[in-house]
C-alpha positions as CSV (number, residue, x, y, z in Angstrom):
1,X,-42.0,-62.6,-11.1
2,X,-41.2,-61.6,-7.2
3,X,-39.4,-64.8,-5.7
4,X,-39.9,-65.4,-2.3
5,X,-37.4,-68.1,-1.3
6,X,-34.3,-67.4,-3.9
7,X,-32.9,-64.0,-5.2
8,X,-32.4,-63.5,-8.9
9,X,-29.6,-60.8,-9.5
10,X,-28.2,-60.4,-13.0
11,X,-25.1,-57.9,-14.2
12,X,-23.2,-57.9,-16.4
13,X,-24.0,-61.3,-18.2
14,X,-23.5,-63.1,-15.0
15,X,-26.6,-64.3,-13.2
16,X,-26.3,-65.1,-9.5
17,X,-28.8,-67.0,-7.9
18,X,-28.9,-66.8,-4.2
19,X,-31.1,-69.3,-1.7
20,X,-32.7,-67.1,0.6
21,X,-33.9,-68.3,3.5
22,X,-31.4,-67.4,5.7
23,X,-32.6,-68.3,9.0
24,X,-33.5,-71.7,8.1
25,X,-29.9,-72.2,6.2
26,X,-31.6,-71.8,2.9
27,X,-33.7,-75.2,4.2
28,X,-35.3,-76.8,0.3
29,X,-39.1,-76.2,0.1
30,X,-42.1,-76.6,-2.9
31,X,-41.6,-72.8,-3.4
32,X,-37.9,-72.9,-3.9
33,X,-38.1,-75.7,-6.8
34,X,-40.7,-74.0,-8.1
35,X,-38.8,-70.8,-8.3
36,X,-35.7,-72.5,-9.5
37,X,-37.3,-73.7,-12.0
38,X,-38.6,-70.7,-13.4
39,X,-35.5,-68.7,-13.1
40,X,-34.0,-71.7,-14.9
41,X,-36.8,-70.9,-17.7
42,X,-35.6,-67.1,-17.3
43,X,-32.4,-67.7,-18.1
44,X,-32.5,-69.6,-21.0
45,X,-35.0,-67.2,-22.7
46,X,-32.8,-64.2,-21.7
47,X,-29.6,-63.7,-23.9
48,X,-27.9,-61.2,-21.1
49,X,-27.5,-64.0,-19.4
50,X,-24.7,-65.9,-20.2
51,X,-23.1,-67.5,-16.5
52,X,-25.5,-68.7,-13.6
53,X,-23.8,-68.8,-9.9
54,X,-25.8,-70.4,-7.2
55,X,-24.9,-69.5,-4.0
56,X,-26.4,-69.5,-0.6
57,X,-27.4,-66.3,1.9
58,X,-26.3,-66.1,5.1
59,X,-24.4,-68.5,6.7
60,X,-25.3,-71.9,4.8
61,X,-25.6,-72.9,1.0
62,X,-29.0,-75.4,2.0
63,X,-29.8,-77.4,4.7
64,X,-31.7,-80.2,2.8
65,X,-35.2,-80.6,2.8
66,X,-37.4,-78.5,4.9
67,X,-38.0,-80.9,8.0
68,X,-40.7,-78.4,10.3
69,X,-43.0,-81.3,9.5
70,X,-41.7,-83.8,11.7
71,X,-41.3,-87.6,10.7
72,X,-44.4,-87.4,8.2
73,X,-42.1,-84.7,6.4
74,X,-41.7,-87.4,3.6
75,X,-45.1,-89.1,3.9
76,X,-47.1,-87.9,0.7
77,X,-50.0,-90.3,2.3
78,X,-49.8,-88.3,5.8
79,X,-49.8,-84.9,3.6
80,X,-52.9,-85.9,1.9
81,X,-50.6,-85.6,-1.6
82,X,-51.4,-88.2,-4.5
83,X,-49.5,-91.5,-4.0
84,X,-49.5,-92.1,-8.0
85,X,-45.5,-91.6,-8.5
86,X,-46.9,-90.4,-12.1
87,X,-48.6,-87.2,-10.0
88,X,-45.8,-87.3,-7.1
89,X,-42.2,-87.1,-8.5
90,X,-39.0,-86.3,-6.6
91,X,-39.1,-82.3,-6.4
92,X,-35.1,-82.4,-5.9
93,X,-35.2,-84.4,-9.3
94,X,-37.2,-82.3,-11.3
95,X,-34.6,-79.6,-10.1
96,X,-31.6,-81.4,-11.1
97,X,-33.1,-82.3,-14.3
98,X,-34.5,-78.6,-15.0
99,X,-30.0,-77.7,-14.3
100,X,-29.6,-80.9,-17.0
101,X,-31.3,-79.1,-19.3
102,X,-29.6,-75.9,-19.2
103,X,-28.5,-74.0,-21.6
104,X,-25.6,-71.9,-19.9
105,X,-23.1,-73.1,-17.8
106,X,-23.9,-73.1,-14.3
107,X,-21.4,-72.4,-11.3
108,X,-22.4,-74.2,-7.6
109,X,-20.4,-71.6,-5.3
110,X,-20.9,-73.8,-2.1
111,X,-20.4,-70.9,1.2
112,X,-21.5,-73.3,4.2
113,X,-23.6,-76.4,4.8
114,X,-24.8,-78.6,1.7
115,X,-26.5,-81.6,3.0
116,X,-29.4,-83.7,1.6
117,X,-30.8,-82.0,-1.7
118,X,-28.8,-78.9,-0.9
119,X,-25.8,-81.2,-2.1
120,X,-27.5,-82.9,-4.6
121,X,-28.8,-80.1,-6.6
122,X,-25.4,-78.9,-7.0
123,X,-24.4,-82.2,-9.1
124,X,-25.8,-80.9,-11.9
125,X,-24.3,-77.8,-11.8
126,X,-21.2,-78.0,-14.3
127,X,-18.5,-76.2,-11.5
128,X,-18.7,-76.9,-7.7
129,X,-16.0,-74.5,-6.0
130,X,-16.8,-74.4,-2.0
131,X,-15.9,-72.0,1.2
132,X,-13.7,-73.7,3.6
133,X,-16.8,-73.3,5.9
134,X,-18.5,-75.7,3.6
135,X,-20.1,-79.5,4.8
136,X,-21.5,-81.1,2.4
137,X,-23.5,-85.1,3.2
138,X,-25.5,-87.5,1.2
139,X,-27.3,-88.0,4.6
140,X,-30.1,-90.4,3.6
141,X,-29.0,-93.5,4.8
142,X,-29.0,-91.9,8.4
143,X,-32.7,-90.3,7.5
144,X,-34.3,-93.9,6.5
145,X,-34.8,-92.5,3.0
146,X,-32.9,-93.1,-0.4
147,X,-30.6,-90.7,-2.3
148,X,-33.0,-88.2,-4.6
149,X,-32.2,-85.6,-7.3
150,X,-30.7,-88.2,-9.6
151,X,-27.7,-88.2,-7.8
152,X,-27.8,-91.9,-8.0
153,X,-26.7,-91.1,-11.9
154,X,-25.0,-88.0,-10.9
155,X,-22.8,-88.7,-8.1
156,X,-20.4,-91.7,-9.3
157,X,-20.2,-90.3,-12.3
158,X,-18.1,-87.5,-10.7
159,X,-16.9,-89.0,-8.1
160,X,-16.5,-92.7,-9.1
161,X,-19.0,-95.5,-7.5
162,X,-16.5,-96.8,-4.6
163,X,-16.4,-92.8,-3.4
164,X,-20.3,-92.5,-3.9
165,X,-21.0,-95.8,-2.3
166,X,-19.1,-94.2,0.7
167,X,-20.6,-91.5,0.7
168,X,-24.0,-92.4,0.8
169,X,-23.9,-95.1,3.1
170,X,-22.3,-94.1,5.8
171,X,-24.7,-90.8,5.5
172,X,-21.7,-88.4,7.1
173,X,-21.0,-85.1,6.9
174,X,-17.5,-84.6,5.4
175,X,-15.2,-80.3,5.1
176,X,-14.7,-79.0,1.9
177,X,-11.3,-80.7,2.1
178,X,-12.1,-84.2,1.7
179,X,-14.8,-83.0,-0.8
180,X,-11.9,-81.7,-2.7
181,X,-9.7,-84.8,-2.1
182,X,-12.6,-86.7,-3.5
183,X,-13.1,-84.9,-6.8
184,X,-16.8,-83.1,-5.7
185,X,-15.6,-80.4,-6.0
186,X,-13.0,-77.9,-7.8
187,X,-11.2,-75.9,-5.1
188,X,-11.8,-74.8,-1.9
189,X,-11.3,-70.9,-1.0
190,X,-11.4,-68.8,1.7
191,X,-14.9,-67.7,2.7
192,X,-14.8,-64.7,2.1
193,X,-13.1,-65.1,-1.7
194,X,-15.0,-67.6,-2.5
195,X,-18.0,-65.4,-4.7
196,X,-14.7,-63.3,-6.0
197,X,-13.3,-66.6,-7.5
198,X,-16.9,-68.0,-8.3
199,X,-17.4,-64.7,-10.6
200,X,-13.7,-64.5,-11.5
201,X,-14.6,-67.8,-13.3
202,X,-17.8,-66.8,-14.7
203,X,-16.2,-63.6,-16.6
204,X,-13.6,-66.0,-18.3
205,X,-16.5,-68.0,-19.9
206,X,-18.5,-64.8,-20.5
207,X,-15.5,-62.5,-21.5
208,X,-14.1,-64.7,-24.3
209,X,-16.7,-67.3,-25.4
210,X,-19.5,-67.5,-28.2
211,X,-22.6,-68.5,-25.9
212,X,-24.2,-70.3,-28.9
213,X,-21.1,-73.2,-28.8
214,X,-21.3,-73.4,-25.0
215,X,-24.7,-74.3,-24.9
216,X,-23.4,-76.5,-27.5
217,X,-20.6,-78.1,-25.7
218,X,-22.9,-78.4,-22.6
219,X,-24.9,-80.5,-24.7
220,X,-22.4,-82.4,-26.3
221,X,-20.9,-83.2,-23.2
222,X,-24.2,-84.0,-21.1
223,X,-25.8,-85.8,-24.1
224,X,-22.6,-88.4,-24.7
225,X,-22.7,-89.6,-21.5
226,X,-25.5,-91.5,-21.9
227,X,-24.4,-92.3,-25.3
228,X,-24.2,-96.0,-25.6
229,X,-21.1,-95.7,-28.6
230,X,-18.8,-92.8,-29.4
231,X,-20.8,-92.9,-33.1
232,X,-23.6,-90.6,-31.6
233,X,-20.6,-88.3,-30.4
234,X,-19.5,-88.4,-33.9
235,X,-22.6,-88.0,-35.5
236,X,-23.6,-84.6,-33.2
237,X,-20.2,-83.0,-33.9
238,X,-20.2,-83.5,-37.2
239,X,-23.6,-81.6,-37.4
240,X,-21.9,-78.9,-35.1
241,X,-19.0,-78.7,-37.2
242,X,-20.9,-78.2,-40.3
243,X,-23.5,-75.7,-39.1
244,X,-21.5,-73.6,-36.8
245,X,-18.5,-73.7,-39.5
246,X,-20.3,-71.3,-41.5
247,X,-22.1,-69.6,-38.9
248,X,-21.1,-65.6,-38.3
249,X,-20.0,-66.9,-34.6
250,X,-17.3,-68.9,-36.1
251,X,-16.0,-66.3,-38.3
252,X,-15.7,-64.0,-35.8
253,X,-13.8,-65.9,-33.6
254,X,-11.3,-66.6,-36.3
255,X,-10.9,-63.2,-37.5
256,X,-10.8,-61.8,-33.4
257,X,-8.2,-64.4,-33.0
258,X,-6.3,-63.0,-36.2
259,X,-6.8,-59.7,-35.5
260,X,-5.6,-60.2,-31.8
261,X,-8.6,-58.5,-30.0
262,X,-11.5,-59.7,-27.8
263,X,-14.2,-61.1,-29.9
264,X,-17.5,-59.5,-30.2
265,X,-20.0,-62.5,-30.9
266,X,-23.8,-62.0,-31.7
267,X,-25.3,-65.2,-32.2
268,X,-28.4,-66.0,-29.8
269,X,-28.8,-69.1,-27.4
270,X,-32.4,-68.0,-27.8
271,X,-33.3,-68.1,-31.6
272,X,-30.1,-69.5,-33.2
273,X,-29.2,-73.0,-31.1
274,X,-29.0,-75.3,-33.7
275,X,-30.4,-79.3,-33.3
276,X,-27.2,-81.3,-32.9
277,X,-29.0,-84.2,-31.7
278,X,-32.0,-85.0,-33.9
279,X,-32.0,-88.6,-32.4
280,X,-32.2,-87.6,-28.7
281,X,-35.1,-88.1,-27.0
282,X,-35.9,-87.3,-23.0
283,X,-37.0,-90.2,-21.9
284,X,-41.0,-90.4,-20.6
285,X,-41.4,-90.2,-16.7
286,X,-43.0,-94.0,-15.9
């Protein structure tokens, strides 16, 4: 489908994503999670893909929510939109959650402002490298409103709570520096190297990995941290072990590592992801 408020640019196995709206620094609207999502959907269905890079055009990654609609901009009631939180969920979480659900690693390459849900989103992106032009903010607090996106679960677990706690209620806008300082995100680069580095990383992972186990380990990782004893870790790798030990993946990376030469792996994310987690279940929206 044509996408008016991202670009979708895919080659050689490494899928960049690009928020495009420019002149309003790539400011979050409905159309934007709606085409995020999709792409999302895209991405997964599509084996070429194997590395997603969001990134921003122009001169900022996002600006947050779209705020041309004043002080209702937040006011489902004033916007005539159902007031049932059943029919009127967060849009930034149904984003984050859409990333959650991934199965290929995903890359934030953070080039300018972040603030609001244009930081947010990028917490449930596995890598956050940024642009020394980057400022990132959890500016609710200073908006009257309440962190979104699930970065509530999101953020300390990255950061720790005492950094999140800071973070969110004092509502600033902090460099890429003290981003770095604080653990948000891993490494700060030049503006103009930072894409270079972003896709530098993305070829490692799609140059010498067997898509079917990173899916897997995305999974694995995602999935035991809500985990409420290291037995369900145990239980999912032992299923991973057994089926992906006799799995033609697994065999070729042994013999390609034998053999000293890059592997050449042909399981599919698409048709051949096997269910490590029988057990798991997303939990209902209430």
């Amino acid at each position: 489908m044509p996408y008016e408020h991202i670009a979708y640019d895919l080659a050689d196995g490494v899928l960049t994503i690009t928020l495009n709206r420019p002149e309003q620094l790539n400011a979050f609207t409905g159309t934007m999670l709606r085409e995020l999502i999709d792409a999302c959907d895209r991405a997964d269905a599509d084996d070429s893909v194997r590395v997603i890079i969001v990134t921003g055009a122009g001169r900022g990654f996002c600006a947050g929510a779209d705020l041309s609609g004043g002080p209702n901009t937040f006011d489902a009631k004033a916007h005539g939109a159902p007031t049932d939180i059943r029919e009127n969920r967060d849009g930034g979480g149904r984003v984050t959650l859409r990333f959650f659900e991934l199965k290929k690693p995903i890359i934030a390459a953070i080039n300018g402002p972040a603030v609001g849900v244009g930081a947010t989103m990028t917490l449930a992106m596995d890598i956050r490298m940024a642009s020394e032009n980057a400022r990132m903010g959890f500016v609710f607090a200073r908006r009257g409103i309440v962190p979104e996106a699930c970065s509530s679960w999101f953020l300390p677990r990255i950061v720790g709570p005492s950094q999140a706690l800071e973070w969110v209620s004092t509502g600033r806008v902090f460099g890429a520096q003290e981003a770095l300082a604080g653990g948000l995100v891993r490494s700060v680069h030049a503006h103009e190297e930072l894409l270079p580095a972003a896709n530098a990383l993305a070829r490692e992972i799609a140059d010498n990995t067997a898509p079917v186990s990173v899916a897997l380990c995305r999974q694995l990782i995602y999935r035991g941290m809500v985990a409420d004893h290291p037995m369900t870790a145990h239980m999912a790798d032992s299923r991973g072990i057994l089926h992906m030990g006799q799995s033609a993946d697994v065999k070729e990376g042994v013999a390609s590592f034998l053999e000293k030469r890059p592997p050449r792996f042909t399981m599919s994310v698409a048709r051949d992801l096997p269910d490590l987690f029988p057990f798991y279940r997303t939990p209902e929206f209430e």
